[in-house]
ROMAR-82270 format. One record per atom (N, C-alpha, C): residue number from 1; residue in three letters; x negated, y negated, z. Coordinates in Angstrom, 1 decimal. Layout:
  pos  code       X       Y       Z
  NUM   ALA       X       Y       Z
...
This chain:
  pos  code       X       Y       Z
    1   UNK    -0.9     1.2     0.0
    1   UNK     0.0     0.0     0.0
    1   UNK    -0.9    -1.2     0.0
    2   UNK    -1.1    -1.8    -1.2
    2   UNK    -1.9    -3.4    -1.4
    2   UNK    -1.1    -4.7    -1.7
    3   UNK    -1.5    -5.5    -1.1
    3   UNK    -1.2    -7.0    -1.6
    3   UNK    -1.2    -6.8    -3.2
    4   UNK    -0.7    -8.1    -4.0
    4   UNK    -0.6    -8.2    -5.2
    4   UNK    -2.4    -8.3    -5.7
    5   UNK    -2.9    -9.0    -5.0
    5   UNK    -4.2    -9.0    -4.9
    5   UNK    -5.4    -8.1    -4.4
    6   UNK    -4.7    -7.5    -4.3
    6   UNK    -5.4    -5.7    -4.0
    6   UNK    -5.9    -5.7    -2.3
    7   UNK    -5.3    -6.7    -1.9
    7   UNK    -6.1    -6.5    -0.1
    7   UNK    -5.1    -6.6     0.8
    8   UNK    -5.7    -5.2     1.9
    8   UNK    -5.1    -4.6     2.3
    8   UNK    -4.7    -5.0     3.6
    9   UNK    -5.5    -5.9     3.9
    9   UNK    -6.2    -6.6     5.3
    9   UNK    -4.7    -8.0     5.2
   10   UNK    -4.2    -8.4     4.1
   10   UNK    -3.1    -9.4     3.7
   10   UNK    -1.7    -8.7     3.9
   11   UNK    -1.5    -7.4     3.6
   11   UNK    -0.3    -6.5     3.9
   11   UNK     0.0    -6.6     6.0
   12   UNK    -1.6    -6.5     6.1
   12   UNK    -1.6    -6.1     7.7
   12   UNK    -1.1    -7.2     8.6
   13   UNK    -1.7    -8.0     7.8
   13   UNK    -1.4    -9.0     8.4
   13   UNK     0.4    -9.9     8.5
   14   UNK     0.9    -9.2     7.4
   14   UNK     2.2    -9.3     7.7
   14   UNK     3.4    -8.2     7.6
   15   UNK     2.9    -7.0     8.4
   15   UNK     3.2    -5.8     8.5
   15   UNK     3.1    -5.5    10.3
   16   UNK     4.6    -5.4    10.5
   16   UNK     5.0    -4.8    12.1
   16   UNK     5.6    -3.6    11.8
   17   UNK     5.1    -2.6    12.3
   17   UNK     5.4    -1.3    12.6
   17   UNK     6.1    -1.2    14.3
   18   UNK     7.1    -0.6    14.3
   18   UNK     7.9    -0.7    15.5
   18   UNK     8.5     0.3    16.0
   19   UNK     8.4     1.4    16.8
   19   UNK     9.2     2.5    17.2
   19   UNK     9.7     2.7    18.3
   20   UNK    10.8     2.9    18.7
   20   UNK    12.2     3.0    19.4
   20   UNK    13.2     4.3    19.3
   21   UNK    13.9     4.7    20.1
   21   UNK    15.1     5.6    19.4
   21   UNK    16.0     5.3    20.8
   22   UNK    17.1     6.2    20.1
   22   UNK    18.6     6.3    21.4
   22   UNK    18.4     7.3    21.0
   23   UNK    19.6     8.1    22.1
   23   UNK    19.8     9.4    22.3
   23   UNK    21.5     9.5    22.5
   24   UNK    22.2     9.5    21.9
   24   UNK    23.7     9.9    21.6
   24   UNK    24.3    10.3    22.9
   25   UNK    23.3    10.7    23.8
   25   UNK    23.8    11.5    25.0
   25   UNK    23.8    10.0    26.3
   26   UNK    22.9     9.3    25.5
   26   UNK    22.9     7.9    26.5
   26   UNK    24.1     7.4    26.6
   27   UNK    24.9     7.5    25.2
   27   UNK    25.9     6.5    25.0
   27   UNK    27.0     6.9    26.4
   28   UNK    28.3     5.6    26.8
   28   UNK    29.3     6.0    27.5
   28   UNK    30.4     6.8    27.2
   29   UNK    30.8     7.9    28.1
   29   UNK    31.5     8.9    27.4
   29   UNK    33.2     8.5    28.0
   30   UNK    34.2     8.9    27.4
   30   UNK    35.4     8.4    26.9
   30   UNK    35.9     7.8    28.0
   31   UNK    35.7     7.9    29.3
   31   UNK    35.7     7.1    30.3
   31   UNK    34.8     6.1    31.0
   32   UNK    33.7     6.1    30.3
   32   UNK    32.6     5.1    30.9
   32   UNK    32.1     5.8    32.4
   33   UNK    32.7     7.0    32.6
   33   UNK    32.7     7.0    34.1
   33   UNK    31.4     8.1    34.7
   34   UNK    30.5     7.8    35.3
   34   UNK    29.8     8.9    35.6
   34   UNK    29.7     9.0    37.5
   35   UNK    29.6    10.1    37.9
   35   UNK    29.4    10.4    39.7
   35   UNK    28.2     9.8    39.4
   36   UNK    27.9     9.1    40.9
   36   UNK    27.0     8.4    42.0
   36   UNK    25.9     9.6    41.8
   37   UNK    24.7     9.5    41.4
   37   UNK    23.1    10.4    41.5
   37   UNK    23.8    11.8    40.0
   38   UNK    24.7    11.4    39.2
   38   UNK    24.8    12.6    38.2
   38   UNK    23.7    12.2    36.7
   39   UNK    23.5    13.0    36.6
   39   UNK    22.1    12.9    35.3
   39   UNK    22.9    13.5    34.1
   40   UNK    22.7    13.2    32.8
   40   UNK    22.5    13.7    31.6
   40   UNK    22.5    14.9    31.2
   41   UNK    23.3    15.6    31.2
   41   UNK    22.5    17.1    30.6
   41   UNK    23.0    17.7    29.9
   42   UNK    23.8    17.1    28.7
   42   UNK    23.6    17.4    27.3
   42   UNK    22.7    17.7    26.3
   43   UNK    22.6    18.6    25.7
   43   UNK    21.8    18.9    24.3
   43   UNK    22.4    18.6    23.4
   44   UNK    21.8    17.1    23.0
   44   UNK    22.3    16.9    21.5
   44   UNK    21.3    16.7    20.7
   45   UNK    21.6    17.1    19.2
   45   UNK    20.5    16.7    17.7
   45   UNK    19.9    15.4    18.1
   46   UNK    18.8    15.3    17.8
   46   UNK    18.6    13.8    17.8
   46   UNK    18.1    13.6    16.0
   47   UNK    18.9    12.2    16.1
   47   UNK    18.6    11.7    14.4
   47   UNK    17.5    10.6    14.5
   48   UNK    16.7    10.8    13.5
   48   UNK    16.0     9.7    13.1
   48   UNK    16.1     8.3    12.0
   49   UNK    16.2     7.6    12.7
   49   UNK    16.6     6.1    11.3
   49   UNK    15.5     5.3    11.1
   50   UNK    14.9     5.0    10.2
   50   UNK    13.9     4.9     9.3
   50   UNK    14.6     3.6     8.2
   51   UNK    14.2     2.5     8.7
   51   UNK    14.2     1.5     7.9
   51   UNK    13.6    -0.1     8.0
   52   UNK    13.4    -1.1     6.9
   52   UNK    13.0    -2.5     6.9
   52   UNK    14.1    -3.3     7.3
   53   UNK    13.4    -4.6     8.0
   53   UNK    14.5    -5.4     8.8
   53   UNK    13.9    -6.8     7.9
   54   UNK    14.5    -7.1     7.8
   54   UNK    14.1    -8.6     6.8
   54   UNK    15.8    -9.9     7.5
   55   UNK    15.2   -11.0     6.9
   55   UNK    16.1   -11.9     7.7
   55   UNK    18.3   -11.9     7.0
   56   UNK    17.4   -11.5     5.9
   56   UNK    18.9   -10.9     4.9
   56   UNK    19.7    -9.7     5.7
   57   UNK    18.8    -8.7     7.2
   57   UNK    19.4    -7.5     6.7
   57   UNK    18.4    -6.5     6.3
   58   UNK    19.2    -5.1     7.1
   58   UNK    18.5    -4.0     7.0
   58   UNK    18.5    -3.5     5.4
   59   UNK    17.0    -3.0     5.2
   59   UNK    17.1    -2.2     3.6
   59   UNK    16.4    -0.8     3.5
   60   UNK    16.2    -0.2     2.7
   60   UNK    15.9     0.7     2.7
   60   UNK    15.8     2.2     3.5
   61   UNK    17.4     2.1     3.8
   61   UNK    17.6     3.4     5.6
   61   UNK    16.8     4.6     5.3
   62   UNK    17.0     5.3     5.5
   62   UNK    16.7     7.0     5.6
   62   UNK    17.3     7.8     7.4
   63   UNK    17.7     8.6     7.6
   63   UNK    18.5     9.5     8.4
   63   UNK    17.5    10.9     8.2
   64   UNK    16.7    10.8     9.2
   64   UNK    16.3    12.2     9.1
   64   UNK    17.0    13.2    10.4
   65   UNK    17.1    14.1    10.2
   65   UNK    17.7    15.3    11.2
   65   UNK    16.7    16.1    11.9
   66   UNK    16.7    15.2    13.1
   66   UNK    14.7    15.1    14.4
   66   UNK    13.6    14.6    14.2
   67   UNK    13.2    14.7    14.8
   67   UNK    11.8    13.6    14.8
   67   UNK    11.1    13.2    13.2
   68   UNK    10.3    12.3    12.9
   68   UNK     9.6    12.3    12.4
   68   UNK     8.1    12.5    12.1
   69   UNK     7.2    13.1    11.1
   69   UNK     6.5    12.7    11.6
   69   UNK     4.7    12.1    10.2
   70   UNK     3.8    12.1    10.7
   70   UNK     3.2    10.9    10.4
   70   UNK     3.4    11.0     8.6
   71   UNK     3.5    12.2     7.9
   71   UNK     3.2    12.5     6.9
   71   UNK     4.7    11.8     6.3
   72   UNK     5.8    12.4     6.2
   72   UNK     6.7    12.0     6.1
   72   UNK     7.4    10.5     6.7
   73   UNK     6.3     9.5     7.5
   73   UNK     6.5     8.3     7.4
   73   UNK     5.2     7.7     6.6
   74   UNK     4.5     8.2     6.0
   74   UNK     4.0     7.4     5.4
   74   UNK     4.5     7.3     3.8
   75   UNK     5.0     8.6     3.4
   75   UNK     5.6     8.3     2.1
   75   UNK     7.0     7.8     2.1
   76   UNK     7.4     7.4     3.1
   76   UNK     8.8     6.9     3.4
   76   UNK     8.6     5.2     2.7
   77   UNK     7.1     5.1     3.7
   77   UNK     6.7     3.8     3.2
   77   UNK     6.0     3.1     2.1
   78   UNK     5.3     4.4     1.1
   78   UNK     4.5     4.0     0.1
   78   UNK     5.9     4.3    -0.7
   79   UNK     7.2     5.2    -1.1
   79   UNK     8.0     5.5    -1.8
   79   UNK     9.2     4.4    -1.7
   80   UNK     9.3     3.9    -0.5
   80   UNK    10.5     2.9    -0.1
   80   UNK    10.0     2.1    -0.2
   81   UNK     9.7     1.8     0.9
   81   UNK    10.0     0.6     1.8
   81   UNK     8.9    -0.8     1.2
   82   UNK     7.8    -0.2     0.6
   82   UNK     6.8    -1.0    -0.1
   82   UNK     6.9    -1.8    -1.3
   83   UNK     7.9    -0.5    -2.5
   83   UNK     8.1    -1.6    -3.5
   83   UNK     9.5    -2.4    -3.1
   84   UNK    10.1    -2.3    -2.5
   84   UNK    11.1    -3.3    -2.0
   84   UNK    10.4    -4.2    -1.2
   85   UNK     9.4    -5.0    -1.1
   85   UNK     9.0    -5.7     0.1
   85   UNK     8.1    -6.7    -0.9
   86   UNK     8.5    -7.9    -1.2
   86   UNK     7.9    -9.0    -1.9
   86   UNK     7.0    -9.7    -0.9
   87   UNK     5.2    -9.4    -1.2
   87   UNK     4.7   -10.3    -0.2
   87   UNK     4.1   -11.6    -0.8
């Protein structure tokens, strides 16, 4: 992934990479209501969302089904997310 000017050190510099997730099981369940000291103990899928945030609005999503990982985010980003991104 290069600047139009072939440097790579110009991408970096305006390139945030950011990682976060939820867990579906965090969310409040149909009563909002949980016991005093009760924990979590669902097993659910976890999904992965994979995309650019620009001031217009999210572009380029992807939904993967668990984790990701480095290989598969890097062609996310040389395949996506790169030629959509005018620097």
């Amino acid at each position: 992934m290069l600047a139009a000017n072939g440097s790579i050190s110009e991408v970096a510099e305006r390139l945030a990479v950011s990682e976060s997730y939820v867990l579906r099981a965090w969310a409040r369940q149909r009563l909002g209501l949980i016991s005093v000291g009760a924990q979590c103990n669902h097993v659910l899928p976890r999904l992965t969302f994979v995309c650019a945030l620009r001031s217009e609005g999210l572009f380029a999503p992807l939904v993967l089904d668990g984790p990701i990982n480095g290989r598969a985010f890097r062609a996310r980003v040389e395949q996506a997310l790169a030629p959509e991104t005018s620097w």
